[in-house]
VOGU-3710 file (C-alpha; in Angstrom, 3 decimals, decimal comma):
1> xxxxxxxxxx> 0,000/0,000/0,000  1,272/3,015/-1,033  1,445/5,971/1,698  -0,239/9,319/1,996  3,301/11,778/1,115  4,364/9,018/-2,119  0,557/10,083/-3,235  1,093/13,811/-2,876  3,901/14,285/-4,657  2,611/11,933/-7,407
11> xxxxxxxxxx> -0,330/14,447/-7,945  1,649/17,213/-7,062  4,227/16,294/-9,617  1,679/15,230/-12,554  0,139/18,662/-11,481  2,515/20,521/-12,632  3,560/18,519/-15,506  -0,038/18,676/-16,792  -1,763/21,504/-15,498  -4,292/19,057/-14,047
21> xxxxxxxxxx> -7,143/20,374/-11,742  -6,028/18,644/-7,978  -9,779/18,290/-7,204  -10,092/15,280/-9,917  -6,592/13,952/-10,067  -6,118/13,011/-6,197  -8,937/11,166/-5,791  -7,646/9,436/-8,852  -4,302/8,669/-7,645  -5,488/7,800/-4,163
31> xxxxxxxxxx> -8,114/4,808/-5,591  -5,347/3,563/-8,240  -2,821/2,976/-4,800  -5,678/1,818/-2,417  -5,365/4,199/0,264  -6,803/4,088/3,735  -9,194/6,849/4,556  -6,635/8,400/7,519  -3,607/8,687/4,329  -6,252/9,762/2,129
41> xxxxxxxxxx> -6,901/12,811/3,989  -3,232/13,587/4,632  -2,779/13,336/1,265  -5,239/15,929/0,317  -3,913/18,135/3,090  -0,353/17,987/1,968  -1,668/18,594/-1,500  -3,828/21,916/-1,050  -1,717/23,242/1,465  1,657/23,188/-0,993
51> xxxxxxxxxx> -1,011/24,192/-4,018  -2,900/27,055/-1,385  0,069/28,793/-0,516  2,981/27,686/-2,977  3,930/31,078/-3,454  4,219/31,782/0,422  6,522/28,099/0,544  9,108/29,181/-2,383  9,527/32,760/-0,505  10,524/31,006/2,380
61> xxxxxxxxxx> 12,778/28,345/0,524  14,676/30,701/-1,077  15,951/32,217/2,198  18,120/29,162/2,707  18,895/28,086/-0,811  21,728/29,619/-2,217  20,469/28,780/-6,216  17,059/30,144/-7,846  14,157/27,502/-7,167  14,342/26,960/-10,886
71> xxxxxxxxxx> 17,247/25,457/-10,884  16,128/22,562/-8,818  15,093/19,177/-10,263  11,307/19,489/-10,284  11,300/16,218/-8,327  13,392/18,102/-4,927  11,643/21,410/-5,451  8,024/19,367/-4,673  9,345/17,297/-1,999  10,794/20,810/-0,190
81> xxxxxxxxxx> 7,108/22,207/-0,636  5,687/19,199/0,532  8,186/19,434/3,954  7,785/23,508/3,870  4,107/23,239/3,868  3,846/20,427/6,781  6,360/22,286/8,709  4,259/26,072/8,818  0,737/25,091/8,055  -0,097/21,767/9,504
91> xxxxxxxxxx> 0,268/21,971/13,156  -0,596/18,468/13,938  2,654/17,062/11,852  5,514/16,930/13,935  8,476/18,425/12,867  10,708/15,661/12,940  8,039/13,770/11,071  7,944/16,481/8,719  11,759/16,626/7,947  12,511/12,603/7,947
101> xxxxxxxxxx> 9,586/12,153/5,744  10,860/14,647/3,193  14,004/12,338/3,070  12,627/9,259/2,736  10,900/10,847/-0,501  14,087/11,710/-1,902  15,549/8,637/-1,785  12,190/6,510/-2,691  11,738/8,872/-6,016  15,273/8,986/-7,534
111> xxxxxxxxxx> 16,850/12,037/-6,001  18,768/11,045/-2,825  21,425/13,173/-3,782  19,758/15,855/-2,513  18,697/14,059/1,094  21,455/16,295/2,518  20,564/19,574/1,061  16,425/18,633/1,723  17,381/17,471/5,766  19,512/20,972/5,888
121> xxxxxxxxxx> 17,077/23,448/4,489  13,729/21,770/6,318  15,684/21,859/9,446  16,254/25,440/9,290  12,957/26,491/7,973  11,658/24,521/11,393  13,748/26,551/13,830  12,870/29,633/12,018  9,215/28,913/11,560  6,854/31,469/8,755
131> xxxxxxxxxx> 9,186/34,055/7,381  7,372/37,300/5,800  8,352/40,578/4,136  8,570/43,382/6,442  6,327/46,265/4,708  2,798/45,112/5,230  1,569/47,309/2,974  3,194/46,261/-0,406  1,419/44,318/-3,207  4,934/42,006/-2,467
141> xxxxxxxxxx> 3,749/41,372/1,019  0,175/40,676/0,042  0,997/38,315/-2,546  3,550/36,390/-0,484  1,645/36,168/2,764  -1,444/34,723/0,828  -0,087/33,116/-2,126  -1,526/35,496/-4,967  0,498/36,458/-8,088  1,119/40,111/-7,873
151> xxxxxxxxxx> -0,552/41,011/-10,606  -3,829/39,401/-9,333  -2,841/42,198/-6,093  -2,728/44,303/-8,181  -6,224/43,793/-10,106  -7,767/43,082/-6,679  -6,735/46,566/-5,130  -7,338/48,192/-8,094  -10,883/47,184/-8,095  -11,951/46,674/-4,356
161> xxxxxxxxxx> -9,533/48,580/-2,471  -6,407/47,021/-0,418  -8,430/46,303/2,553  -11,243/44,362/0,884  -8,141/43,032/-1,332  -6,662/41,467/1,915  -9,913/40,387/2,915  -11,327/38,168/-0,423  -7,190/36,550/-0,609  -7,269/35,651/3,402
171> xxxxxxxxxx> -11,102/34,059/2,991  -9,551/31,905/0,418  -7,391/29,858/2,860  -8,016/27,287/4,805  -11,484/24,434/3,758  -14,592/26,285/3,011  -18,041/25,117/3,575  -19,695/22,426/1,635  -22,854/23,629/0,084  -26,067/21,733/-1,062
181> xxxxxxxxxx> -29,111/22,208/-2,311  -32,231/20,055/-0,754  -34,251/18,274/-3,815  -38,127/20,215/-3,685  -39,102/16,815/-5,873  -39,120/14,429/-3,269  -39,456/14,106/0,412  -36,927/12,647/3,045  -35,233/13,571/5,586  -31,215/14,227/6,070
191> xxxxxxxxxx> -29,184/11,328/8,572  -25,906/13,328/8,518  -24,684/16,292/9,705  -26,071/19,772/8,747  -26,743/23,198/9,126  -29,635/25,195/7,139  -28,524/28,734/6,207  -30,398/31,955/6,565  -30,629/32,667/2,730  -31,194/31,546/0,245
201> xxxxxxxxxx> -34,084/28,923/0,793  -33,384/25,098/0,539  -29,401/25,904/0,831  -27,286/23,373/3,636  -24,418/23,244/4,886  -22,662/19,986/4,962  -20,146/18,428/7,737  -17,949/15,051/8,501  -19,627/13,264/5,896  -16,820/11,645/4,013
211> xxxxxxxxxx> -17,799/10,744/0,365  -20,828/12,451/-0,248  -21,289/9,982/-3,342  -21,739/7,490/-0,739  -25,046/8,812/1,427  -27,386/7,147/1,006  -29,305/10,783/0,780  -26,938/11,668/-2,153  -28,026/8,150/-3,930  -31,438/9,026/-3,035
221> xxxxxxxxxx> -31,705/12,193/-5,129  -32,595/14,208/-2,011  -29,612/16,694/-2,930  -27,383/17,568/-4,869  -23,959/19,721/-4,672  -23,899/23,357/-5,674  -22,171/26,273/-3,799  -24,376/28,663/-2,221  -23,321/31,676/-5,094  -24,391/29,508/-7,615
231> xxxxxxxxxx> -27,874/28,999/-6,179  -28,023/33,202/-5,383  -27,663/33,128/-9,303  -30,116/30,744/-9,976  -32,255/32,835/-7,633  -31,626/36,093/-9,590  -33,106/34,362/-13,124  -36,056/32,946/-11,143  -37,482/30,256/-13,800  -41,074/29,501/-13,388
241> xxxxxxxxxx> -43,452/26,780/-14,313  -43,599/26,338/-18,394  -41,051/28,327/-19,147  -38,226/27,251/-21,473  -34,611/28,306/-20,055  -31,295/27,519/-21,811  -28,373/27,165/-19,835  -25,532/28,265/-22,444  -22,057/26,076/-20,834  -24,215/24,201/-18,269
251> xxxxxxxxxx> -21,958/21,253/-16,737  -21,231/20,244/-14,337  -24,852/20,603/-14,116  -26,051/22,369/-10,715  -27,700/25,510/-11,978  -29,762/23,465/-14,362  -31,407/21,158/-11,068  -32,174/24,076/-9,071  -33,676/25,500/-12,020  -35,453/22,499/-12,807
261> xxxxxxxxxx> -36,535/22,399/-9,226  -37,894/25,852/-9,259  -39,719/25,187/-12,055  -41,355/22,364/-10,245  -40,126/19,941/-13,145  -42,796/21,595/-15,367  -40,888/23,059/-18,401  -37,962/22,772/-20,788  -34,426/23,138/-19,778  -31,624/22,953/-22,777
271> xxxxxxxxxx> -28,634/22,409/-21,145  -25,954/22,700/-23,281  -22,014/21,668/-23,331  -19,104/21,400/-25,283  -17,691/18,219/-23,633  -20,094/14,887/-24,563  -18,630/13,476/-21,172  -20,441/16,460/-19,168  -23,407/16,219/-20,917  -23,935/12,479/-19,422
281> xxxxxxxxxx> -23,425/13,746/-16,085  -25,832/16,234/-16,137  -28,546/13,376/-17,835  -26,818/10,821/-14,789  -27,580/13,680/-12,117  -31,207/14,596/-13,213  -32,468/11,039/-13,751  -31,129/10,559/-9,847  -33,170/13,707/-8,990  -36,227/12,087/-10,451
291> xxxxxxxxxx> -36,184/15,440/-13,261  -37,386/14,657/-16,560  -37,923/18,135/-18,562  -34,109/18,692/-19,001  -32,504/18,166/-22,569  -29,072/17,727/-23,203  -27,205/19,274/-26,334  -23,948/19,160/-27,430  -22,890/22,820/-28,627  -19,965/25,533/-28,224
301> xxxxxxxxxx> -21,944/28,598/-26,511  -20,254/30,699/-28,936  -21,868/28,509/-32,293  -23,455/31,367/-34,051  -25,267/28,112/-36,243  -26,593/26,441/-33,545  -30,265/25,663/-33,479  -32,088/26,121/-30,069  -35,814/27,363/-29,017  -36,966/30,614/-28,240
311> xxxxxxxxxx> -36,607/31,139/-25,149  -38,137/32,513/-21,759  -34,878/32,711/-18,895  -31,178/32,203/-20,370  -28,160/31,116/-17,773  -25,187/32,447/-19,603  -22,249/30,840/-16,974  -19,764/31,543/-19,284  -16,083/29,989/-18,969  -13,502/32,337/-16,608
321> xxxxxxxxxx> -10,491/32,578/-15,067  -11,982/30,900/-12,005  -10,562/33,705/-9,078  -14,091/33,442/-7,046  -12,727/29,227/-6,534  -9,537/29,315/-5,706  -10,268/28,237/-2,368  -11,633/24,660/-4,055  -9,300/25,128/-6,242  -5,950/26,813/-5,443
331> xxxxxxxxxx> -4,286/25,870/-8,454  -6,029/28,534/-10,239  -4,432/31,093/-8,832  -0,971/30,268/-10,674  -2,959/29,991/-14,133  -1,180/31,068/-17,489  -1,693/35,268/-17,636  -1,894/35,524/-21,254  -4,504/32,628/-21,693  -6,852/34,807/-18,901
341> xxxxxxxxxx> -5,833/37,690/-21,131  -7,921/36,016/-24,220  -11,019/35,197/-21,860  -13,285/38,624/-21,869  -13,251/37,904/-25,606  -14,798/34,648/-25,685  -16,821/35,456/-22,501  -18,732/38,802/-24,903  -19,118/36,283/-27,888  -20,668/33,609/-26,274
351> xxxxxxxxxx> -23,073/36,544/-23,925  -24,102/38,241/-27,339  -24,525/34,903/-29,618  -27,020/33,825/-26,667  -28,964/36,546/-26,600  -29,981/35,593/-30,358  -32,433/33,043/-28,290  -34,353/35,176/-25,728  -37,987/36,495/-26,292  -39,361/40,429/-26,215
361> xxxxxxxxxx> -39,871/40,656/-22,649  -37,474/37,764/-21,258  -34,891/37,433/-18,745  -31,016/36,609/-19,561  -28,757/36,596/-16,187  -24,582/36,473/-16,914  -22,495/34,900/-14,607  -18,583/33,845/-13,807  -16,957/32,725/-10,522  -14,283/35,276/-10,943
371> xxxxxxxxxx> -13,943/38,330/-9,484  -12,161/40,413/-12,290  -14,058/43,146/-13,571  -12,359/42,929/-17,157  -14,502/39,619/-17,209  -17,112/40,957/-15,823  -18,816/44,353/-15,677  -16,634/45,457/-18,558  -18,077/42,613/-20,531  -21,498/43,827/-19,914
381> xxxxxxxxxx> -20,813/47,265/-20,511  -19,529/46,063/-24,055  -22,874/43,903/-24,302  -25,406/46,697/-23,244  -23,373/49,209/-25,997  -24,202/46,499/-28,993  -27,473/45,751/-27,794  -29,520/48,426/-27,463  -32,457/46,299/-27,411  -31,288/44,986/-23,813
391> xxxxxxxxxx> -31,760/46,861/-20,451  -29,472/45,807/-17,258  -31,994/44,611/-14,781  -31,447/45,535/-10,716  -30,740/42,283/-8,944  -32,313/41,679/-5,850  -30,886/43,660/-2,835  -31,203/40,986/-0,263  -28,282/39,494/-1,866  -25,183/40,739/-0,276
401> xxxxxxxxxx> -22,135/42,096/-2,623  -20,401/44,803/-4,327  -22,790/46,504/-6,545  -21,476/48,217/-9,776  -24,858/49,716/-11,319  -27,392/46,994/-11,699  -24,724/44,164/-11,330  -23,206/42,492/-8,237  -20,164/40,873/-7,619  -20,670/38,172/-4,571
411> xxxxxxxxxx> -17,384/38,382/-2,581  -16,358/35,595/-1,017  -16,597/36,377/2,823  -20,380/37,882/2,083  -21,123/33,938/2,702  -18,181/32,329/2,963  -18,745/30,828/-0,220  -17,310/30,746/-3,729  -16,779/34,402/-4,828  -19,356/35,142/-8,247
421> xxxxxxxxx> -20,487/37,519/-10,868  -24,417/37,954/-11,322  -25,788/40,472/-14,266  -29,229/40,159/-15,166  -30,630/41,834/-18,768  -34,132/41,995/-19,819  -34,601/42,140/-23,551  -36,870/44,997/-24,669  -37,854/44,608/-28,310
//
């Protein structure tokens, strides 16, 4: 049996070989080598604590290397994350379990020439414990105390202000909550743990439940999955009985069943995808919530030849650079600045080929889980100036947020949940 460090740095190192998303490769890795449920966890810990605050670890390697991390074999530079991270963010490793760990890892994955140098630098880092710059008021000291690039500081100060800056990169540490929404289909009751929340209606959160594919609740169709956001923006569209909605990129699928749900399974749903793999999901997770009006097509949201309905409500969740997640998904924060530099782009074709397919009189609600505005309000703005046949529609002011005109961008401490952009358009004529 394989242990719960030999797993990390597996994923850690096919990670960053293959840009792979940690939330579906370590579950992966950890059911190919059969681990226990104790190494599973500490495999997951090690793995989002090096990927959470990677930036934070290489600031303090470098103080006692005396070459540029670069410069390292791949294979020693993710083993001395692995130790760093255990050593200043998981206070229930001990050090010495830490260090020897880290050199056993060498020496089991082909580099025990560096045992030496890994033992000498993890030793260090444990005497001298977190080290940070000094000026606490420096787009430096931001991005190396919470492990953001400095230009997403920058965009985040910029926009928000330093203090509410700070305040979105610190909620993004540590595990967030696990949201779900209860099924309005069918009746039963919940056996685990949970904890309703105050808005919006039918929203749980989740606790020491393990595999949630496992409940016998989850099997049941009495839930499914979706961070609280992402039901606020279902909220904002508000489908209703007979309506037709189309839900431009739709997978993995939530937004569609609490739509479908609203509607009281009375309707037409299109929910469309690019990926034919995503598209069975969503038909997998709708035939376990006992929903039957949702169609699946196959489609690029930014097809100008597509053929879909006229229709009432259209979800446009377009794709994003993902900065509302990064707490689910830390690796996101280290993504490729020129490929997010192509997104607003894609994000305005796909908003104005979809509004081809909404009725005189009909709703269309935009949405990302980032928390730029280039992807956001500036992509409306762009929208509303080429069609003038579209109004911006005021969304609901029970939901908490920054508000930029009719629009609102959900921050991520307003819920603690996944930080998200909600814009709402009516079309007029």
């Amino acid at each position: 049996m394989t242990d719960a460090r030999q797993t990390a740095f597996h994923a850690l190192s096919k990670m960053e070989r293959d840009n792979a998303y940690s939330n579906l490769l370590l579950p992966e890795i950890a059911a190919a080598e059969d681990l226990s449920r104790r190494d599973m966890l500490l495999a997951y810990r090690i793995v989002k604590t090096v990927l959470e605050r990677k930036i934070t670890i290489d600031y303090n390697l470098s103080l006692y290397l005396t070459q540029p991390l670069k410069k390292l074999k791949p294979q020693v530079l993710t083993i001395l994350r692995m130790g760093t991270g255990q050593l200043l963010f998981m206070d229930k490793i001990p050090p010495s379990a830490a260090i020897n760990e880290s050199v056993k890892l060498s020496k089991k994955n082909g580099c025990a020439f560096a045992s030496g140098l890994i033992n000498a630098v993890l030793r260090k880092i444990s005497t001298n414990g977190l080290s940070l710059p000094e000026d606490g008021d420096s787009i430096k000291f931001l991005s190396i105390k919470y492990s953001f690039p400095e230009y997403i500081c920058e965009k985040f100060i910029s926009y928000f202000g330093f203090e509410t800056a700070e305040k979105i990169m610190a909620s993004s540490l540590g595990d967030g909550n696990i949201y779900i929404r209860k099924n309005t289909l069918k009746d039963g009751n919940f056996t685990f743990e949970f904890e309703k929340t105050d808005f919006p209606e039918n929203c749980y959160v989740i606790k020491n439940t393990g595999d949630i594919a496992q409940l016998t609740e989850f099997k049941n169709g009495l839930f499914h999955v979706q961070d609280l956001s992402s039901q606020l923006c279902c909220r904002v569209l508000s489908p209703e009985k007979g309506e037709t909605v189309i839900d431009v990129c739709s997978a993995p699928g939530g937004k569609t069943m609490t739509m479908a749900q609203m509607m009281g399974n009375d309707g037409r749903i299109i929910s469309c995808d690019i990926h034919e793999h995503k598209l069975k999901l969503i038909n997998d997770t709708a035939k376990r919530l006992g929903i039957d009006i949702v169609e699946t097509h196959l489609r690029d949201g930014a097809d100008k030849n597509a053929v879909l309905p006229e229709a009432d409500k259209i979800l446009c969740d377009v794709p994003c650079s993902g900065f509302g997640v990064t707490g689910k998904k830390p690796e996101i924060k280290y993504k490729n600045q020129e490929e997010i530099a192509l997104l607003p782009d894609l994000q305005l074709e796909i908003l104005l080929n979809s509004a081809q397919y909404l009725k005189k009189g009909g709703k269309l609600v935009y949405s990302t889980c980032t928390l730029l505005p280039e992807e956001n309000i500036e992509v409306c703005r762009k929208f509303l100036k080429e069609k003038t046949n579209f109004r911006a529609v005021h969304i609901d002011d029970e939901i908490k947020g920054k508000r930029d005109g009719e629009a609102i961008t959900v921050l991520p401490y307003d819920y603690d949940c996944d930080g998200f952009f909600i814009a709402a358009f009516e079309r007029t004529e």
